[in-house]
FITORRO-709578 format. One line per 4 residues: number of its first residue (from 1); for each residue x, y, z of C-alpha. Coordinates in steps of 0.1 Angstrom, whole numbers, plus 2048, in hexadecimal, padded with zeros to 3 digits. Layout:
NUM> X Y Z | ...
***
This chain:
1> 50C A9F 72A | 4FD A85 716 | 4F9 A66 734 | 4F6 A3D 727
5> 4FF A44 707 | 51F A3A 707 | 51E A1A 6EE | 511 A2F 6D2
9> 52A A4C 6D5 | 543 A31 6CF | 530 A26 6B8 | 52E A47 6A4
13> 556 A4F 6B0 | 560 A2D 69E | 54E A37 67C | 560 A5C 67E
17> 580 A49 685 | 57C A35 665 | 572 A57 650 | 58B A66 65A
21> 5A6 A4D 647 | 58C A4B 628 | 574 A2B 632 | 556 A42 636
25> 532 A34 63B | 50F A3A 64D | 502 A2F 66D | 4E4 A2E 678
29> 4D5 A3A 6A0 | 4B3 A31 6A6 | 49D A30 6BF | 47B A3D 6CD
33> 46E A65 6CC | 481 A75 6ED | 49A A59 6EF | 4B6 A75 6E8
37> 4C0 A6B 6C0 | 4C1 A94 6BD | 4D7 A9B 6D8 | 4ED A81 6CF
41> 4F5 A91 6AB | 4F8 AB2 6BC | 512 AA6 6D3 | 525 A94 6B3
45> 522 AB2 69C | 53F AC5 69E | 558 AA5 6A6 | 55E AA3 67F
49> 55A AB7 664 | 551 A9E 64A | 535 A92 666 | 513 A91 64F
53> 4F6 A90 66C | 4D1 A8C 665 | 4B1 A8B 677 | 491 A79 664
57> 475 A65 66F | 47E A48 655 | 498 A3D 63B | 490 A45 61C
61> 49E A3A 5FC | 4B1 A5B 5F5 | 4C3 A56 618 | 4CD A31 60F
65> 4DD A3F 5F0 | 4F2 A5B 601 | 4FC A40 61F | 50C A2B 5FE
69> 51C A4B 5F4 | 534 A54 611 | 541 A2F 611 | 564 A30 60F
73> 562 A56 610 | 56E A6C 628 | 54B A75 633 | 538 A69 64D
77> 514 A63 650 | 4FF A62 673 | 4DA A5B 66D | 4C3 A5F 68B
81> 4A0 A53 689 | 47D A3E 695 | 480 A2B 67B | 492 A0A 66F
85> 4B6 A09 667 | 4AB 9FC 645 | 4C8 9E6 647 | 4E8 A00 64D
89> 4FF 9FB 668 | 4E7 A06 68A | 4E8 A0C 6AF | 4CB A13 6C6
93> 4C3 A2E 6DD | 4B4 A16 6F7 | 4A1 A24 718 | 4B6 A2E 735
97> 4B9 A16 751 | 4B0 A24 773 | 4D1 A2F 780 | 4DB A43 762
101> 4B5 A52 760 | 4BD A5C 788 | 4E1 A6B 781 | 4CC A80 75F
105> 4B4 A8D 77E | 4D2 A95 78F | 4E4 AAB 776 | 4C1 AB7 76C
109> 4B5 AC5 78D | 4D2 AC1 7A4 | 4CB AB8 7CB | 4A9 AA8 7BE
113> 499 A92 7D9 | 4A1 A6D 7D5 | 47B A67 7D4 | 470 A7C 7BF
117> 48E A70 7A6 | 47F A52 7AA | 45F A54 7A4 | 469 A6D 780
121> 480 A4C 778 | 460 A34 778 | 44D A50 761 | 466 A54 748
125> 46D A32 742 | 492 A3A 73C | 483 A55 71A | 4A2 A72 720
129> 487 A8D 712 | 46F A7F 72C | 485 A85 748 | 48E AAB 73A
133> 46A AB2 734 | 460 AA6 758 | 47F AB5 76C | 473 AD4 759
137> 44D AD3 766 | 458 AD2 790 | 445 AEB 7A1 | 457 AF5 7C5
141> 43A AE6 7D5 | 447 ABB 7C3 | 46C AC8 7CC | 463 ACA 7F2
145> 44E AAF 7F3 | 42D AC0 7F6 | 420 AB6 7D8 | 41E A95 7C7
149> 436 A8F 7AA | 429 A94 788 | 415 A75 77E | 417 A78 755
153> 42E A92 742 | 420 AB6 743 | 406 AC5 72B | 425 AD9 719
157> 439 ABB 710 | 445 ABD 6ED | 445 A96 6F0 | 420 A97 6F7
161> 41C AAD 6DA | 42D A98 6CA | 41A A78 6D1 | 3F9 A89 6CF
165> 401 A99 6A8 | 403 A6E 69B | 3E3 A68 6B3 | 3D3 A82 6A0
169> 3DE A74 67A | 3D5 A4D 685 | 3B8 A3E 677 | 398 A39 690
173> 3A2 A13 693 | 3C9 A1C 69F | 3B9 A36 6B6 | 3A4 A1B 6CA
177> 3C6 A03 6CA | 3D9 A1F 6D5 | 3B9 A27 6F4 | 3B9 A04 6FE
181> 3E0 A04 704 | 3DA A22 716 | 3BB A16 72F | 3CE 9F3 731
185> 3F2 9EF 737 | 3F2 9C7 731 | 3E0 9C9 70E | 3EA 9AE 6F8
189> 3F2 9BB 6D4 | 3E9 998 6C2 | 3C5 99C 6D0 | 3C0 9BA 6BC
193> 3BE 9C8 698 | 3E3 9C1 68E | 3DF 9DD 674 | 3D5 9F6 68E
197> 3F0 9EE 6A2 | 40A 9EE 688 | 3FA A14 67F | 3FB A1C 6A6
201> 420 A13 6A1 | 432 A22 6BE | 415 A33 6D1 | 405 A11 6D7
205> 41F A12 6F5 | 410 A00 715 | 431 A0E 72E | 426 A28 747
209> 433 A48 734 | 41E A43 715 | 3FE A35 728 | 3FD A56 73E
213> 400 A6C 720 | 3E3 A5F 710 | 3CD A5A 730 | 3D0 A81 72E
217> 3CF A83 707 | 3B6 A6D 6F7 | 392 A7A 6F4 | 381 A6E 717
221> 366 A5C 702 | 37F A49 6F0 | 38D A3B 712 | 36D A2D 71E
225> 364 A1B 6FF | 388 A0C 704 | 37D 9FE 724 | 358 9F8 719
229> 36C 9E4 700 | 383 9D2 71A | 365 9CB 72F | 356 9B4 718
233> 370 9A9 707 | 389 99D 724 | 385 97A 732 | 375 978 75A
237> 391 989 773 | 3A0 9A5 782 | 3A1 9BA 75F | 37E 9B3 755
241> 377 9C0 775 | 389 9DE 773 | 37C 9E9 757 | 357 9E1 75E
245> 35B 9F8 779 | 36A A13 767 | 349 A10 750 | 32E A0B 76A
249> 340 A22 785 | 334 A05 79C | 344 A09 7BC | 33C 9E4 7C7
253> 353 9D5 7B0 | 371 9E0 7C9 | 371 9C5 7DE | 370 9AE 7BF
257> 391 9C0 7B3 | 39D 9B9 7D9 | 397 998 7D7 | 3AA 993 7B9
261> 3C8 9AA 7C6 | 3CC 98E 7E6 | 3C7 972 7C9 | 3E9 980 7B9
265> 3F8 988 7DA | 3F2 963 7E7 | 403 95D 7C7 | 41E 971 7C6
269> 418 987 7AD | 41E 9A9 7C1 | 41D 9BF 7A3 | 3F9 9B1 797
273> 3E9 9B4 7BC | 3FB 9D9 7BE | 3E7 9DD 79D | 3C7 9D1 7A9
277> 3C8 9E1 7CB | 3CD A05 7BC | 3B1 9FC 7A5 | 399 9F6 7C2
281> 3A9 A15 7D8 | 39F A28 7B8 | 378 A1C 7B9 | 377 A1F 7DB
285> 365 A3E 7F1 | 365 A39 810 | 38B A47 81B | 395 A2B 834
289> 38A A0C 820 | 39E A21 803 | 3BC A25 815 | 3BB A01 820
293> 3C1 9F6 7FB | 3D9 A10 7F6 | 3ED A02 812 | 3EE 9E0 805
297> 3F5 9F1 7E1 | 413 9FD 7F4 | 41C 9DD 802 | 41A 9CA 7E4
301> 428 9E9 7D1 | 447 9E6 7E7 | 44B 9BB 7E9 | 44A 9C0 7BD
305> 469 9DA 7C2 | 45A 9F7 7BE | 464 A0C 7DB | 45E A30 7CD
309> 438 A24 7BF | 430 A19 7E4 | 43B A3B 7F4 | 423 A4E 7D8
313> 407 A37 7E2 | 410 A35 806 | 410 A60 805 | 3EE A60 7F4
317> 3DF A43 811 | 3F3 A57 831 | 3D7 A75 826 | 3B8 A62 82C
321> 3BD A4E 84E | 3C6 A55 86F | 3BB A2E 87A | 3DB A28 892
325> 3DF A01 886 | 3DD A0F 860 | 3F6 A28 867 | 40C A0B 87A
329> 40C 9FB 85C | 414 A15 84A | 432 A1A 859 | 437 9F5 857
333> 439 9FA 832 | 44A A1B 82C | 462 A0E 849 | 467 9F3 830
337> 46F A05 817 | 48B A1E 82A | 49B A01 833 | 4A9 9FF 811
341> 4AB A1D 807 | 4AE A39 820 | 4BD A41 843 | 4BA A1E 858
345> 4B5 A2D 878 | 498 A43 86E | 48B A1C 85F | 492 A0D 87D
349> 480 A29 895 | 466 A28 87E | 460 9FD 87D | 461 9FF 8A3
353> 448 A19 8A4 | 434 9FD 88C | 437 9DF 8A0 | 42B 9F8 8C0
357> 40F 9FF 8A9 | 407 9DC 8A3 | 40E 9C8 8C3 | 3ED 9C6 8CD
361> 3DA 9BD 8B0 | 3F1 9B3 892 | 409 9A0 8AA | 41B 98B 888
365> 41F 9AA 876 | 42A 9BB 895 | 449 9A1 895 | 450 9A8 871
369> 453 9CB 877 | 46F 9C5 897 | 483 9A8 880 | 483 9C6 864
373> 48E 9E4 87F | 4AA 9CB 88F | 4B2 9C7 86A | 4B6 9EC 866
377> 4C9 9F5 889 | 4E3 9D9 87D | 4E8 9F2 85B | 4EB A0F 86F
381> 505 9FB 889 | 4EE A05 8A5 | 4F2 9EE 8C4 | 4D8 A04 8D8
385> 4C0 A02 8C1 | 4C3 9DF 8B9 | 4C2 9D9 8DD | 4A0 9EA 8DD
389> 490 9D6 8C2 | 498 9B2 8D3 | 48F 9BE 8F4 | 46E 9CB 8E8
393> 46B 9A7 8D3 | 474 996 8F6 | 457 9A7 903 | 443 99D 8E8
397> 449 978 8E9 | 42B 960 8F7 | 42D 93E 8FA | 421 925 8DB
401> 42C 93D 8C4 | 42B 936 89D | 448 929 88D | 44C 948 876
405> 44A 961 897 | 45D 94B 8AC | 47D 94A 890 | 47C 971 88C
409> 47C 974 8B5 | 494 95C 8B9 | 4AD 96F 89A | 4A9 98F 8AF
413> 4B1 97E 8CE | 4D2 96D 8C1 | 4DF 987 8AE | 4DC 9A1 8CB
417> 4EF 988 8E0 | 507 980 8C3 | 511 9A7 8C0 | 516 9A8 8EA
421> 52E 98A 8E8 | 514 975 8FB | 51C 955 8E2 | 50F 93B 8FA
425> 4E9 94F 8FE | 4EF 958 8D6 | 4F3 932 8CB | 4D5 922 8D1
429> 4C4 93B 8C7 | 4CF 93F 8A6 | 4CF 917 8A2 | 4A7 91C 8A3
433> 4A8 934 88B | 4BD 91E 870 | 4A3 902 881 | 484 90F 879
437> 488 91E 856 | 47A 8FC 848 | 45E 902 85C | 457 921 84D
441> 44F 92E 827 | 45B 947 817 | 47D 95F 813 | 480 970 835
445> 481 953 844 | 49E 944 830 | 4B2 965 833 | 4AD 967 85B
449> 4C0 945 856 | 4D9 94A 843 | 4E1 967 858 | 4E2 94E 879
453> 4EF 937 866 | 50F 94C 85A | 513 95A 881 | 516 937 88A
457> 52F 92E 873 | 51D 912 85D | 523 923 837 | 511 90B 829
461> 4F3 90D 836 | 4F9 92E 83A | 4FD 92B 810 | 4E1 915 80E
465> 4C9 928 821 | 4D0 94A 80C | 4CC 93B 7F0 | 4AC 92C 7F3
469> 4A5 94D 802 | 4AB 95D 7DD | 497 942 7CC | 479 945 7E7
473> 47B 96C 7DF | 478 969 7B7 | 460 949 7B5 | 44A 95F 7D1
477> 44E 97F 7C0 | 45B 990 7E0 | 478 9A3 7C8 | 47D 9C0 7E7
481> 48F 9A5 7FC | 4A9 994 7DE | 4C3 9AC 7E7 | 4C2 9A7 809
485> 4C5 97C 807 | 4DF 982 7EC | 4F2 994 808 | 4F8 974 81B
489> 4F8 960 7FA | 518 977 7F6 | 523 976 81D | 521 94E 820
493> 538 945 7FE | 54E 95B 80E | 551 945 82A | 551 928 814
497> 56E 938 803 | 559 936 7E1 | 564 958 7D1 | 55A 957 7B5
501> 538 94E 7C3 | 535 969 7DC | 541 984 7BD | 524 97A 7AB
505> 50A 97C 7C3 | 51A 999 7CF | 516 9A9 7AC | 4F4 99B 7A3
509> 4EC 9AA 7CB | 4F5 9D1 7BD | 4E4 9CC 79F | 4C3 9BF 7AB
513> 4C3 9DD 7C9 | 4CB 9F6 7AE | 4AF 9EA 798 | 496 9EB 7B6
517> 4A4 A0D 7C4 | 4B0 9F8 7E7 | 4CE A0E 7E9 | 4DC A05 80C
521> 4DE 9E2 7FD | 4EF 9EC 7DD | 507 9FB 7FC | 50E 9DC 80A
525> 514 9C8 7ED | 52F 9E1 7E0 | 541 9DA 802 | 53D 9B9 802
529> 54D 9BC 7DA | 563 9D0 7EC | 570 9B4 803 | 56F 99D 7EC
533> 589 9AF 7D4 | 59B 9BA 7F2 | 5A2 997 7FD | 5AE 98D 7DF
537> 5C6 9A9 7DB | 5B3 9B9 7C1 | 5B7 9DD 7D0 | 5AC 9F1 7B3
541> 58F 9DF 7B6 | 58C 9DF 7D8 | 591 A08 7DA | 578 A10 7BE
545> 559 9FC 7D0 | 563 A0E 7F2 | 562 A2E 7E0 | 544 A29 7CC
549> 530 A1F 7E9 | 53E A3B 807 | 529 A55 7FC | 50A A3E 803
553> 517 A35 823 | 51C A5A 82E | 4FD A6A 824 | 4E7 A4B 836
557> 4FF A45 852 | 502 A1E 84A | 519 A0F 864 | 51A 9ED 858
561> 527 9F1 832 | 53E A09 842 | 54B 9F0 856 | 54C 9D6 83D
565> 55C 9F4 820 | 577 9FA 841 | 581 9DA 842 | 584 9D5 820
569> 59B 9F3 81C | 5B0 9E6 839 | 5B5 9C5 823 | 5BE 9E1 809
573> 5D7 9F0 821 | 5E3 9CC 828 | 5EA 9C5 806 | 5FE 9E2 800
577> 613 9E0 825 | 602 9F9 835 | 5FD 9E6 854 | 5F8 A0A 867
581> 5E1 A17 850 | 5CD 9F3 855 | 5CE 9F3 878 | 5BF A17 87E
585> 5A8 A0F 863 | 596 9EF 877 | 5A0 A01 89C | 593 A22 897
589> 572 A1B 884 | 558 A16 89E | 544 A04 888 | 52E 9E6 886
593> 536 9CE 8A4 | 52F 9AF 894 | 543 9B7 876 | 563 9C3 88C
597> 560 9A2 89D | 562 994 879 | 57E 9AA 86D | 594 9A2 88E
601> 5AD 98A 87A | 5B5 9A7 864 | 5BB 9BF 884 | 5D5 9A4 893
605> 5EA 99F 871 | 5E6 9C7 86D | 5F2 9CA 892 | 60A 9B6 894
609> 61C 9C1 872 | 622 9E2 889 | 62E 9D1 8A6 | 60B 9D8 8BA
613> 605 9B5 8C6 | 5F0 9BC 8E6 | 5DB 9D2 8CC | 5D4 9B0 8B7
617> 5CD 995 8D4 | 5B3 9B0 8DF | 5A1 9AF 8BE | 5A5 98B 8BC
621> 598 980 8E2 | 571 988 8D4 | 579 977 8B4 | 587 958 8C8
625> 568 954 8DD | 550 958 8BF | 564 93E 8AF | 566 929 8CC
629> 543 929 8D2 | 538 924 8B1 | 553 90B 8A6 | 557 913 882
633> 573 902 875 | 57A 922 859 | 57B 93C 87B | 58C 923 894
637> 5A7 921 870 | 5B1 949 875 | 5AC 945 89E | 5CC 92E 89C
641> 5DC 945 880 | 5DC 962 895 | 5E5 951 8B5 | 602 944 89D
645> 60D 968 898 | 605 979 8B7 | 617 95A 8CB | 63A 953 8BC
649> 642 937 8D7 | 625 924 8CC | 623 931 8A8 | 62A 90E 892
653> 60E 8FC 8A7 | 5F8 91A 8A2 | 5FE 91B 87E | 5FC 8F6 878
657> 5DA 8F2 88A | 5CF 90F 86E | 5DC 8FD 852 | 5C6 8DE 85C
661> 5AA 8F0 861 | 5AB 906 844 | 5AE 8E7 832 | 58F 8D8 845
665> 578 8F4 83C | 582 8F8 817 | 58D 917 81F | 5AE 91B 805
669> 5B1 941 800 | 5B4 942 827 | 5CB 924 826 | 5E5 932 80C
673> 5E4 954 822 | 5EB 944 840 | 606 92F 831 | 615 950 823
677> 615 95E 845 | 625 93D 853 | 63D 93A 837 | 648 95B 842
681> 650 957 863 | 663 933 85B | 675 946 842 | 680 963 85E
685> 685 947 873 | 6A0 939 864 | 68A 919 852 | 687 920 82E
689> 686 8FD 826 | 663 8F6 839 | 65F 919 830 | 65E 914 808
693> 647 8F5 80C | 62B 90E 819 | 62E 928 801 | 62C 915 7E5
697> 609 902 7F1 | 608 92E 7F2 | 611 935 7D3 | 5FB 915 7C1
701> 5DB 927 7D5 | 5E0 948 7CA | 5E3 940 7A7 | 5C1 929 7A6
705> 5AE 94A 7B5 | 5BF 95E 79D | 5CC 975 7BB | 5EC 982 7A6
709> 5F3 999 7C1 | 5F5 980 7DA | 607 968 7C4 | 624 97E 7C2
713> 625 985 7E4 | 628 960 7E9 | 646 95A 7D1 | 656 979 7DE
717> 659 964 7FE | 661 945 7E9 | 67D 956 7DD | 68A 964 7FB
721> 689 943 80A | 6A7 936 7F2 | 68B 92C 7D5 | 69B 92E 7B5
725> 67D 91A 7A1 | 676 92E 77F | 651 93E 784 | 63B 92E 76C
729> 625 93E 75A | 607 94F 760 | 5E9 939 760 | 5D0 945 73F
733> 5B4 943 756 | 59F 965 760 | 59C 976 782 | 574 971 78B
737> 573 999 786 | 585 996 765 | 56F 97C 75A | 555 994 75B
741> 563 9B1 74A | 570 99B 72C | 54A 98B 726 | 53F 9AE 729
745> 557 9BB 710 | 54E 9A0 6FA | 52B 9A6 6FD | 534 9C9 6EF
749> 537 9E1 70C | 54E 9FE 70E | 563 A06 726 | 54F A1D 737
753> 52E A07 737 | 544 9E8 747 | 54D 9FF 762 | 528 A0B 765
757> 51D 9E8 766 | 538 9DB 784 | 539 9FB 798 | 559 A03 78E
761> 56E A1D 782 | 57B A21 75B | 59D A22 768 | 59A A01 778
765> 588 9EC 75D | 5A4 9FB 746 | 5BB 9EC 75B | 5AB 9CA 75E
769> 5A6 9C9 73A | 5CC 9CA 735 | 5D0 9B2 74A | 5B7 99B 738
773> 5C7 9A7 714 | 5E5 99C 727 | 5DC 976 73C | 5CE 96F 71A
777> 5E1 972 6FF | 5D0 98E 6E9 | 5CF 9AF 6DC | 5AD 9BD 6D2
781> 589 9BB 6E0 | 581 9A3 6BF | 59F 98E 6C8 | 58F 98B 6ED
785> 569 982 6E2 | 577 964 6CD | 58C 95A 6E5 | 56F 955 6F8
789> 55A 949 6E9 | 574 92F 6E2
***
């Protein structure tokens, strides 16, 4: 199975298509040795017989001639090559991104550890024969963990070979271009012999998977003149240093490289201080002062986003120490590091076991460790645990605390009380949180506030808060915790009712964790994704996130997505009048007690759709008092809507007070639902007059969101309330996930690549594309990219 190469087989299927009515030509698929141009024509060859496919290193004249030749033939001419195009028609075999590298793994060497997949991914550098080669070369010893994972591609490699045969042929300058690429992965081509380089060609390659080759390859003596060369060449700084040291083997010039590491760091360049702190783990001796800077290599390793280089450095470091506060914060880090990507009670065990570690002498980082384990027993929906971490926090606290440890004890502290239903010990707690973010610099700080700041019902600070919390994260370099503020970046436009808002942070959320490896965040944006197309009535949508994310949330046991993916799917059921199905959904799950609180309007309309009312005002009473106590206008809104369908004696003043507080908070999706719901009870009651004024605020909602599904539920009602007003037609404008498909399409993606891109299934962008085709007047994929670009 040929994986991410789905654009050029249309590419090539298109050109057949055309041969086969007589408007024959060439096309050209290029791209770098291993990059899979060969397995492409072999997976082509027998779809045509008039399919002309050939394999050369460069175009040459003879080949231009015979691509002229099969125009407006019946023939059909596939060129793969390294080469240029030389000016035919051309797509390129780019790398593999890191989820279709993984899924290549996968098929490769099924049940491969998700670590070990990881770590292959960073090798290969997305080169298909790379990742062959390398799933090929696993002893039994790398598949169980024993081993490290292969650090360069094995000696057999015919890409090697390859690689080393051109070494061999270059000229002696190109050879010293191609060793200082090799020794120095930041080499700067203009500051060379631009001839040598253009010789060097492809090998003069600074990524990871060439470099490691040719640290194996190139003559040893070659090498150190590269960094002899560097040495004096470089200006004052962390490379110059490095490379002094490689020529001098002088030990001393460690702490140097440490001092520039926690230059960067202060600076927030994570990936240069991970740099420099292996550098001086590698000229170091003596095994704890060389564990030490592996363990920061780790941390800044994992703060960059690069989760699987941390555990490789982290397993090297866990061999040379048995220091107790090292290994504390050793755990800190790898506890880090599970909590986005493995089983969140093993992360949470393991933090607490940290911040035991590093109570009595690390007392800062010791807090970090318990806001990060709360942060995991809230994933896995663990109320004991979480109970544990802020009771071992209230322990901790002394008094005159620093702002930054007093915000992180005070979030654990709230929270806990917020998931009892203790709203009146959770409140003022929280409100220091949201208070002393300004105090404090950096992203954790903004996203423990925007957390307390969503609990407590203000969106938008709640809004504000994350998304400073996202710039703080980029500008500081601290990439590992992006996902995580986008979370309530996505969360708090919710409650602002900004949906098209909360879809794209949502959707940048997945693709940041996926690009990091966080994949309990990727998790929790698909649910969120999940909502969000749920409550618009989008429940293709809706069903494909759920289902694209449940296998996660089974194999890591992650009880708050699941909670958020139930209550989605109840909105599902909802939408389709499957109150039942909605109501056992939400009762039955035991889920994430925060969330249920959350989901509790849902339970009522579900419940009392089945003529289960006492079921509903159960749900509700928690959601009342959280309400009540917090005195968000949004949630006190959907208090008085389901008090207006749980209580028909009192229903109009119910659902009047909602109206005006919907309307208050800005909340309109929510206001056209619950003037749906109270249209039709007017209408059942015998007042379709009053009724038809409601659902057509209703129906003018609906259509500005773009919920079609809802929209027609509303004139449904219209219509059984006596309305006999023609329907208008549909509004040209684009559903916020329709939006995106088209500018995808239009960009040039199939299908299949649109789908990859928004977690969807082909069967569902197919469907939305129609729909687009459709809201917009055209009929072809050209039509759509000048319409908009219109």
């Amino acid at each position: 199975m040929l994986r991410g190469r789905e654009r050029q087989r249309v590419a090539v299927d298109a050109l057949v298509d055309r041969a086969r009515v007589g408007r024959g030509g060439a096309i050209v698929v290029h791209g770098e040795a291993g990059s899979g141009k060969t397995a492409l024509l072999n997976a082509m060859k027998d779809t045509y017989d008039a399919l002309l496919c050939v394999d050369v290193v460069e175009i040459d004249d003879e080949l231009l001639q015979l691509a002229r030749d099969v125009e407006r033939t019946r023939a059909a001419l596939v060129i793969a090559t390294e080469g240029e195009p030389c000016g035919l028609p051309a797509v390129a075999l780019d790398p593999l991104d890191a989820a279709t590298s993984m899924r290549v793994l996968h098929d490769l060497v099924p049940g491969l550890p998700a670590t070990l997949a990881a770590d292959l991914t960073d090798l290969a550098c997305g080169n298909p024969l790379a990742l062959v080669e390398l799933a090929g070369s696993l002893t039994s010893a790398q598949l169980g963990g024993i081993a490290p994972a292969p650090e360069r591609l094995p000696d057999t490699s015919s890409l090697r070979q390859r690689w080393r045969a051109r070494f061999e042929a270059l000229s002696p300058e190109a050879r010293h271009v191609v060793a200082l690429a090799a020794v120095d992965e930041e080499i700067d081509p203009e500051t060379l012999d631009l001839d040598a380089v253009t010789e060097a060609g492809p090998l003069f390659d600074t990524r990871r998977l060439v470099r490691s080759a040719f640290q194996a390859d190139v003559p040893r003596a070659l090498l150190r003149h590269a960094h002899a060369t560097l040495a004096e060449s470089l200006p004052p700084g962390a490379r110059r240093t490095w490379h002094h040291a490689v020529t001098t083997h002088d030990e001393n010039l460690a702490q140097t490289l440490t001092d520039h590491a926690e230059h960067a760091r202060r600076c927030g360049d994570f990936a240069r201080a991970a740099r420099d702190h292996d550098r001086a783990a590698s000229l170091t001796t003596d095994p704890e002062h060389k564990a030490h800077n592996l363990l920061k290599a780790a941390a800044d390793h994992w703060a960059h986003g690069a989760p699987h280089r941390a555990r490789t450095v982290l397993r090297t470091a866990t061999r040379m120490t048995h220091t107790p506060e090292l290994r504390a914060l050793m755990d800190l880090v790898v506890g880090g590091i599970d909590l986005g990507e493995s089983l969140p009670d093993v992360a949470a065990d393991r933090l607490i076991r940290a911040a035991k570690g590093l109570a009595g002498t690390r007392r800062v980082l010791a807090v970090a460790a318990l806001g990060f384990a709360g942060e995991a027993a809230s994933i896995a929906g663990d109320l004991r645990r979480y109970t544990a971490v802020a009771e071992f926090a209230r322990h901790l606290r002394q008094p005159g605390e620093p702002a930054a440890t007093r915000l992180t004890l005070d979030h654990l502290t709230g929270m806990l009380a917020t998931f009892d239903g203790r709203h009146d010990e959770a409140l003022p707690a929280l409100r220091t949180v949201v208070d002393l973010a300004d105090q404090v610099p950096g992203p954790q700080a903004r996203i423990w506030a925007s957390q307390a700041a969503y609990v407590l019902g203000d969106a938008t600070r709640s809004h504000e808060m994350a998304t400073s919390a996202v710039t703080a994260a980029r500008e500081s370099g601290f990439t590992a915790l992006v996902p995580w503020a986008l979370v309530y970046r996505a969360l708090s436009a919710l409650l602002l009712d900004q949906h098209a808002a909360a879809l794209n942070a949502a959707t940048e959320g997945v693709h940041a964790a996926t690009a990091i490896g966080q994949h309990n965040a990727v998790v929790d944006h698909l649910t969120i994704l999940a909502l969000l197309a749920a409550l618009r009535g989008d429940t293709d949508t809706a069903l494909d996130r759920i289902d694209t994310a449940t296998e996660h949330i089974t194999q890591r046991g992650l009880i708050r997505p699941s909670t958020f993916g139930a209550w989605a799917f109840a909105c599902v059921d909802l939408a389709r009048d499957r109150p039942a199905d909605a109501l056992d959904r939400l009762r039955l799950n035991p889920g994430h007690a925060g969330i249920k609180v959350m989901a509790a309007p849902h339970v009522v309309e579900a419940a009392v759709a089945c003529g289960r009312p006492s079921t509903g005002d159960r749900a509700l009473q928690p959601y009342e008092k959280w309400a009540g106590a917090t005195g968000s206008t949004a949630r006190l809104a959907l208090s008085h809507r389901c008090r207006g369908l749980l209580e028909p004696g009192t229903a109009d003043e119910h659902f009047e007070e909602a109206i005006r507080l919907h309307r208050a908070s800005g909340t309109a999706l929510e206001l056209a639902k619950t003037e749906l719901l109270y249209g039709n009870r007017l209408r059942r009651g015998r007042k379709p007059k009053a009724a038809r004024e409601h659902l057509r605020d209703a129906v003018r909602i609906f259509q500005s969101y773009q919920a079609d599904h809802w929209v027609g539920r509303a004139r449904a009602e219209l219509r059984a309330a006596g309305d006999s007003t023609r329907e208008p037609k549909g509004s040209l404008d684009l559903t916020p996930q329709q939006a995106q498909i088209a500018r995808l399409v239009a960009e040039g993606a199939t299908n299949r690549e649109v789908a990859a891109r928004l977690f969807l299934s082909h069967r569902t962008v197919e469907h939305h594309l129609r729909n687009v085709f459709a809201r917009l007047g055209v009929r072809s994929r050209v039509e759509l990219t000048r319409r908009l670009d219109d």
